[in-house]
C-alpha positions in Angstrom: 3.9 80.4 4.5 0.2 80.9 4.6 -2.4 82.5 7.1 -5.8 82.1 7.1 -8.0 84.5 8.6 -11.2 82.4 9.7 -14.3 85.0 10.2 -16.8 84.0 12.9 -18.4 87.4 13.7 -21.5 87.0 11.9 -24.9 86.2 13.8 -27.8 84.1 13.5 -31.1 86.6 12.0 -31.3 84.5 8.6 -31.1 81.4 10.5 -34.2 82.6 12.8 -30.9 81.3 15.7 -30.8 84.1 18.9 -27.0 82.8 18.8 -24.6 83.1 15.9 -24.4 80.4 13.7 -21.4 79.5 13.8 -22.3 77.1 17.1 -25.0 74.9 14.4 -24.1 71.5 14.8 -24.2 69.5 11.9 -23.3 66.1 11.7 -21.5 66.2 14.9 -19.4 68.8 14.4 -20.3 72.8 14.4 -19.7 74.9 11.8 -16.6 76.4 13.3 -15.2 72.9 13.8 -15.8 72.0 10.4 -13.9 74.5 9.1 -10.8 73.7 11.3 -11.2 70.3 10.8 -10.8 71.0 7.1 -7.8 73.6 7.6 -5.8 70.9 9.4 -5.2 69.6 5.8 -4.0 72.7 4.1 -0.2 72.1 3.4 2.4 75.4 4.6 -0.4 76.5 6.6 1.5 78.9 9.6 -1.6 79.9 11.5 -5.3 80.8 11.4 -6.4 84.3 13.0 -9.9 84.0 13.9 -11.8 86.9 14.2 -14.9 86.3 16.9 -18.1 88.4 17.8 -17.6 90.5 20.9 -18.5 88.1 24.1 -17.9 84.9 22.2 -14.2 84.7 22.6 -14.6 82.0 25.4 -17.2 79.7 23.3 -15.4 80.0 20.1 -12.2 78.8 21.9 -14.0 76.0 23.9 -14.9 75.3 20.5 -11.3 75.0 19.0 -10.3 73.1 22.2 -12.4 70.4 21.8 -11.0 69.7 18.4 -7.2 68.9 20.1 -4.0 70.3 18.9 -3.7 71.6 15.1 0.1 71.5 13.4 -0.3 75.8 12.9 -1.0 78.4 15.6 -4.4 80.3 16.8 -4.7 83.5 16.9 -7.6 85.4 18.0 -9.0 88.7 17.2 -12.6 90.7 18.1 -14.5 91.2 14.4 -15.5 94.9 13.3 -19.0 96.9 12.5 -19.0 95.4 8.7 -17.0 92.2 7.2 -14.3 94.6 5.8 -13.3 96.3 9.7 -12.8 92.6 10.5 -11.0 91.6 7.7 -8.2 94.6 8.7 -8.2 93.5 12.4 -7.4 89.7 11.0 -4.6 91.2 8.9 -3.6 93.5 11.8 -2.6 89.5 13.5 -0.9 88.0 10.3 2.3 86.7 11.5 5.5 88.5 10.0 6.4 84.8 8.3 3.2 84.5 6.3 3.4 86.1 2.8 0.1 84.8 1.9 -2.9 85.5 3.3 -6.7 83.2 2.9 -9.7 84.7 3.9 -12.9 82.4 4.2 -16.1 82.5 5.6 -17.0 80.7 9.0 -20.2 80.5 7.4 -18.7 78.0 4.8 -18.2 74.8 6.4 -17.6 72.7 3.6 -14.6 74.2 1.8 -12.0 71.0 1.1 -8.1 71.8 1.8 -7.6 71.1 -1.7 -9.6 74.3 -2.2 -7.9 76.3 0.0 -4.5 75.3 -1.3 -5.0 76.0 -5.0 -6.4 79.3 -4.1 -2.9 80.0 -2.3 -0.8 78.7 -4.9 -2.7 81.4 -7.6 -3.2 84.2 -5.1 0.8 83.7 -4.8 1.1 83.6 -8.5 -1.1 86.6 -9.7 -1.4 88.9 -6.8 -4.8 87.9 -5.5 -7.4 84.6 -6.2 -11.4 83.7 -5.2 -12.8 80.1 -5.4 -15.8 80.8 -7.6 -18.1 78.9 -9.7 -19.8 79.7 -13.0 -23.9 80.7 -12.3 -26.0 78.2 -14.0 -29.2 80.2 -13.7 -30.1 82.9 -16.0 -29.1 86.1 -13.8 -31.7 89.7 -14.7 -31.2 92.9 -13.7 -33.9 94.8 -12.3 -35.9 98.0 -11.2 -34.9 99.5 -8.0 -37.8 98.1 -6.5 -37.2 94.8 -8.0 -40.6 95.2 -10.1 -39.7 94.8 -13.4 -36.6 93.0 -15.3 -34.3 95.7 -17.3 -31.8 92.8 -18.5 -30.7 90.1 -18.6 -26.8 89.6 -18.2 -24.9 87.4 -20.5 -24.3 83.7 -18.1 -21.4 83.0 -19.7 -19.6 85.5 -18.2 -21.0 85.2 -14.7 -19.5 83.6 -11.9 -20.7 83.1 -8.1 -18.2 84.2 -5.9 -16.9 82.1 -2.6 -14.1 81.7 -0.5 -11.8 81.3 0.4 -10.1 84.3 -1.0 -6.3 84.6 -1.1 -3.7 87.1 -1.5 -0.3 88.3 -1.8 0.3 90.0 1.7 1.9 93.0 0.1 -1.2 93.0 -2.4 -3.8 93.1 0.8 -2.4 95.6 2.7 -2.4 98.0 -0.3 -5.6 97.1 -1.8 -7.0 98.0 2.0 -4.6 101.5 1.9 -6.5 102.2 -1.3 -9.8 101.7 0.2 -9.6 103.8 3.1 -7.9 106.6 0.6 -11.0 106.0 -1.8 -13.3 105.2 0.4 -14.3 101.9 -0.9 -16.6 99.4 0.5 -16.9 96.1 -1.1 -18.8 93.0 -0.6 -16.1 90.6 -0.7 -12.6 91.0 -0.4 -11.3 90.6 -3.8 -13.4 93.8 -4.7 -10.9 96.1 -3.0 -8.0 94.9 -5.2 -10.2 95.0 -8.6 -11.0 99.1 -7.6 -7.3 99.3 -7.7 -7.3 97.9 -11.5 -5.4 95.2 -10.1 -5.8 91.4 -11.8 -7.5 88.8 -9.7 -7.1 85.0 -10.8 -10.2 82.7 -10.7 -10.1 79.3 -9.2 -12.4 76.7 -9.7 -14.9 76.3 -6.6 -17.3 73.9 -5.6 -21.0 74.3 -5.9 -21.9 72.2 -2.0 -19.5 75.1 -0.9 -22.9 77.2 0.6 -22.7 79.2 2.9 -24.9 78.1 5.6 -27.0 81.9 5.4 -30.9 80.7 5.7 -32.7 77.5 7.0 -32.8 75.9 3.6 -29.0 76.4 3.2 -28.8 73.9 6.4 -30.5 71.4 5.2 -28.4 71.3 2.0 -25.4 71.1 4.5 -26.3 68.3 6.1 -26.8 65.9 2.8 -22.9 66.2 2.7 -22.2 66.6 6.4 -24.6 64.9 8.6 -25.3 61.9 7.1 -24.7 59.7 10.5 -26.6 62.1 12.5 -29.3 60.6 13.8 -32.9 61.6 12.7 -35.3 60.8 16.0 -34.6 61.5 19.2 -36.4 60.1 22.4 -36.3 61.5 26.1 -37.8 60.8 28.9 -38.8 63.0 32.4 -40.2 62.9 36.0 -41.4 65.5 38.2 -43.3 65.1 41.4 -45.1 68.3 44.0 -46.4 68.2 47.3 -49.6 69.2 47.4 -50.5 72.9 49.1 -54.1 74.2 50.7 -54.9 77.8 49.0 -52.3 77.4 45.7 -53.8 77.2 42.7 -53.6 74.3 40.3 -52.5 74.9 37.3 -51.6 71.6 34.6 -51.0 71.8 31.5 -51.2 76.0 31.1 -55.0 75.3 32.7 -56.4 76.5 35.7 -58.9 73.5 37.5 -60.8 74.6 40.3 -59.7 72.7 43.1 -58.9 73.7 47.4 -55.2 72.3 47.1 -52.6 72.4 44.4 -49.2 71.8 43.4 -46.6 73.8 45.4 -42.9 74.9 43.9 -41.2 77.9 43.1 -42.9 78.7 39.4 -46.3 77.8 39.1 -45.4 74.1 39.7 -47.1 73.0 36.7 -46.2 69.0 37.2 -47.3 68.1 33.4 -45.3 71.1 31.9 -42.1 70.2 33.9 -42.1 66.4 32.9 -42.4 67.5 29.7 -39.8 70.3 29.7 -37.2 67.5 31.3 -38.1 64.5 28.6 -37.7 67.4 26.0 -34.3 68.5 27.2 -33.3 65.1 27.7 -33.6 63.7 24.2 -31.9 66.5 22.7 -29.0 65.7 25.3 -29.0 69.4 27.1 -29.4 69.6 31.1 -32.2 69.6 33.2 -34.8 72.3 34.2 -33.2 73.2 37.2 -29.9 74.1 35.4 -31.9 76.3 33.3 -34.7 77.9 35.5 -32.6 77.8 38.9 -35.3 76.8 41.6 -33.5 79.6 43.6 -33.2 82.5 40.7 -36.1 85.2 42.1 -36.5 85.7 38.1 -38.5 82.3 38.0 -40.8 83.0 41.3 -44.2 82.5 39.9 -43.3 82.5 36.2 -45.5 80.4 34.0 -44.8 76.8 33.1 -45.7 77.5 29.9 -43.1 80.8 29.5 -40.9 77.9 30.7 -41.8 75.5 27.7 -41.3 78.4 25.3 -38.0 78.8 25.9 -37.1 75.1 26.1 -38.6 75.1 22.3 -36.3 78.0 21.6 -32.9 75.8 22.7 -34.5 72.6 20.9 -34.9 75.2 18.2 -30.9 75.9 18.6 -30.2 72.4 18.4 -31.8 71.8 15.1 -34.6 69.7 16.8 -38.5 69.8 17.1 -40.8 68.1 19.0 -42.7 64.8 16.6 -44.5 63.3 19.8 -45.2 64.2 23.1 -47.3 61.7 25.7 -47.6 62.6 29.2 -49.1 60.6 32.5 -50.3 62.6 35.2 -50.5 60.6 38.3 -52.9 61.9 41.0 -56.3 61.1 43.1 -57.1 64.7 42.2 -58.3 66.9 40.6 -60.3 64.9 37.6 -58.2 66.3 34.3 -61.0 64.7 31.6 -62.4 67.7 31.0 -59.2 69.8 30.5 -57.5 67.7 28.7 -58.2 69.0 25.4 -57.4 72.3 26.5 -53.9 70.7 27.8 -53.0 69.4 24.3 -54.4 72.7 22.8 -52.1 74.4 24.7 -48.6 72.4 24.7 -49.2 71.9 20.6 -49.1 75.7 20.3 -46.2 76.4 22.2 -44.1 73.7 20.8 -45.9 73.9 17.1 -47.2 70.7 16.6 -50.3 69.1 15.5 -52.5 68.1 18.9 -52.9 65.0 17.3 -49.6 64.1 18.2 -49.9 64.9 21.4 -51.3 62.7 24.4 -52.5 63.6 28.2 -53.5 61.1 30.4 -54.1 60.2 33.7 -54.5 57.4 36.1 -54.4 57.6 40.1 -51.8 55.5 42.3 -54.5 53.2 43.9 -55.1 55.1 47.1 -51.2 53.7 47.7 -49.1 55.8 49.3 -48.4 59.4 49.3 -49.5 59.9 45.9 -52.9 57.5 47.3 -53.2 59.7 50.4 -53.5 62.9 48.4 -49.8 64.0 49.5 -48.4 65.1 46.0 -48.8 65.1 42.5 -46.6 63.2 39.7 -45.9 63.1 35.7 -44.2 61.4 33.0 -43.3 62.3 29.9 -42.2 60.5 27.2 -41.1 62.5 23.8 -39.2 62.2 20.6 -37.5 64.6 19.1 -37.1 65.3 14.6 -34.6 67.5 13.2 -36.2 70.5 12.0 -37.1 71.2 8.1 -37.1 74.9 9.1 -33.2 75.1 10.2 
């Protein structure tokens, strides 16, 4: 029977992410889920041990629930300081009926089962196996300081190395006993039991088997896997303030000289939190309040546009930019012509667009009522939302 120890410790500074990667959505479907959903083809699969990032546990799991139930077991494990700690806490969780053991990357969400089984069937065979494919570009070696070629390395006799790895279970554990003993550190797995002069079989890979490392490599991704997502977004959002004597007024990250303005916990920007709602709405996250709790002390005062920048940093998560942004304000005063400008200045550099694409206007209610009797102030927004070349 076969284990396979699924890593999903890494993190997310390649992918310019402040979350590790393994929660990118493509196609539906995150990374994590991809994998699994692949693994639930594997044949005399027993369980998968996946090894998680310290205070991801919960997430990853909510992750693996939402896929229903799978014909193996789940184990879970916390990852290690380097790739090759978490590797020996995965094995530390390989059930006593598994004599072979798989280890892939989280990272590589489109591995097919076929893969994974062929790479069992040799790592049973020889001892130990890697999915790998031969390099088609001309590889040099170079300088330390990578200024100057010193070689260049014969092609035919360079492969690129993936996973899934496999291996005999006796085979691991002494190719990680030899390690410690000889203080080896390798890259990949398979490196351990080459140290010990030990064969390792090659299987043929499959170049669209990336792993998802940089923005580029998600974009890639997404030609195989996210084909039906959809590519604009729209969203839509609201806010309204009472108007206060003595607070300032501040729309769209500008201050207008006026006796009365907006009232609310932050700054009570009116324009900014339209936006920020139309924003989170088209890329189908909650509202403002559930992320900037009007009753979290944290917020008293903050700037509106603080606020937008970290609504651009979950968009950012998502996968998703801002294309177009028109917003209404709705008010008898202050006049906004002559801010306006400012106001799109302001909102394209936050959300890094081109102010072309952005619109402010503003109209008054008529002199009808509380809006007309100078009660309040309102917005609309109305956005779409791209997925981002940068991701």
């Amino acid at each position: 029977m076969i284990s396979c120890i699924l890593l999903v410790a890494g993190c997310g500074r390649r992918m310019c992410m402040n979350k590790n990667k393994i929660f990118l959505r493509i196609g539906g479907l995150s990374l994590v889920q991809w994998n699994l959903k692949h693994l639930r083809e594997v044949t005399n699969l027993a369980e998968v041990v996946i090894v998680t990032a310290p205070g991801e546990r919960d997430s990853i799991q909510d992750e693996v629930a939402a896929m229903g139930e799978f014909p193996w077991r789940v184990v879970y494990c916390d990852g290690g300081k380097e790739r090759q700690d978490s590797v020996e806490n995965g094995l530390a969780m390989v059930g006593d009926d598994c004599n072979v053991v798989l280890v892939h990357d989280g990272a590589r969400p489109m591995a097919a089962a076929e893969l994974f089984e062929a790479v069992a069937v040799k790592a049973a065979e020889v001892g130990a196996a890697l999915a790998a494919v031969p390099a088609v570009d001309t590889i040099k070696r170079v300088d330390s300081d990578a200024s100057r070629s010193l070689a260049t390395l014969p092609r035919e006799e360079l492969y690129i190395a993936q996973t899934p790895q496999g291996f005999r279970k006796d085979v691991m554990i002494a190719s990680r006993r030899y390690a410690v003993t000889h203080k080896v550190r390798g890259t990949d797995d398979v490196s351990l039991v080459e140290a010990m002069g030990e064969p390792v079989a090659i299987v043929t890979g499959d170049y669209k088997n990336i792993k998802i490392t940089t923005p580029s490599d998600r974009q890639a991704a997404m030609c195989y896997l996210g084909g039906k997502q959809p590519m604009m977004r729209v969203g839509y959002g609201y806010d309204i303030h009472r108007f206060k004597e003595g607070r300032p007024c501040i729309l769209g990250g500008v201050t207008i000289e006026s006796p009365i303005g907006p009232d609310g916990h932050s700054d009570a920007d009116v324009l900014i939190h339209a936006l920020m709602d139309a924003l989170l709405g088209a890329a189908g996250l909650r509202d403002i309040g559930y992320y900037f709790p009007p009753e979290d002390m944290q917020y008293k005062g903050i700037s509106s546009m603080e606020l937008l920048r970290r609504v651009n940093l979950l968009l950012k998560e998502e996968g998703l930019k801002a294309y177009n942004v028109d917003v209404m304000v709705i008010a008898e005063a202050p006049k906004l012509k002559p801010h306006i400008e400012q106001m799109k200045e302001n909102i394209a550099r936050v959300l890094d667009m081109e102010p072309g694409y952005i619109s402010v206007k503003a109209t008054t209610n008529e002199m009808l009522g509380a809006l007309g009797r100078k009660e309040g102030i309102a917005a609309q927004a109305v956005v779409t939302l791209c997925e981002r070349e940068d991701l």
